[in-house]
N, C-alpha and C positions, 0 to 999 in steps of 0.2 A: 558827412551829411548832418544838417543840422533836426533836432527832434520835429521840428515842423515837417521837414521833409520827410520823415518816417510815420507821422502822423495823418499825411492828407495824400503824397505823390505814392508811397509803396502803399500804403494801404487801400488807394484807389486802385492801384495796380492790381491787386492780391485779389480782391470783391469784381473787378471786368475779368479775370481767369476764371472766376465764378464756381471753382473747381479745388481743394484743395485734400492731400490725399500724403496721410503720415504714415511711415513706417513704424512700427512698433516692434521688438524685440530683444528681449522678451515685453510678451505684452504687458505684462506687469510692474516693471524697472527698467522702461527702455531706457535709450540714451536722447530722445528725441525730451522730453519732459523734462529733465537735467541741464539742457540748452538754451538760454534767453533768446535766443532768435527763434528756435522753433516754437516756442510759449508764445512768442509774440505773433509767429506767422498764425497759430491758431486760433489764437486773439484777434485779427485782420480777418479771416476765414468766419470767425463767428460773427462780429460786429457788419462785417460784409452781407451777411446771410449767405454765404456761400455754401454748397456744397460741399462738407469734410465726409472723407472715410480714412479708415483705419486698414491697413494693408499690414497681414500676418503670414509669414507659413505656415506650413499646415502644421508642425510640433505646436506652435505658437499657440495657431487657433482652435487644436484641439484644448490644448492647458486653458486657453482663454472658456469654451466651452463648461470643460470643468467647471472651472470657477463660479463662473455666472449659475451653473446648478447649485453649487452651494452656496453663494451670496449673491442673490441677484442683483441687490444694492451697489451699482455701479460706480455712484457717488461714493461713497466708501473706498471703494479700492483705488479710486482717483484721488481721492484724499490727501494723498502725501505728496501730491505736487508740491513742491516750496517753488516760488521765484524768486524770492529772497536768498535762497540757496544755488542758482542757476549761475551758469559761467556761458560767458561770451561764446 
């Protein structure tokens, strides 16, 4: 498929699901933020306005907890997304 078609047909797709819903795990260094398609489905989810949530287990979301006690600066700990660094 050509970039147009990722740009306007899945991305209109992605914004009418209205709904989109990442696994994370660990929350901190998942595998989902490592992957150009899932950066991109987030990407489609935000420019959409859609609804994103973040889906943990419980070890997960307690550590995630943690965390956010001690830096609740969430921008920060998201920080080290690279896309530049992202494999297919």
């Amino acid at each position: 498929w050509s970039q147009n078609w990722w740009n306007t047909t899945f991305m209109s797709e992605i914004k009418e699901m209205a709904h989109t819903v990442m696994v994370m795990s660990p929350w901190n260094d998942s595998l989902p933020y490592t992957r150009t398609w899932c950066i991109f489905e987030a990407y489609c989810a935000r420019v959409g306005k859609c609804k994103f949530e973040v889906a943990l287990n419980a070890k997960d979301r307690e550590q995630f907890v943690k965390d956010m006690e001690d830096n609740p600066n969430i921008e920060s700990m998201l920080g080290d997304i690279c896309v530049e660094k992202s494999e297919a």
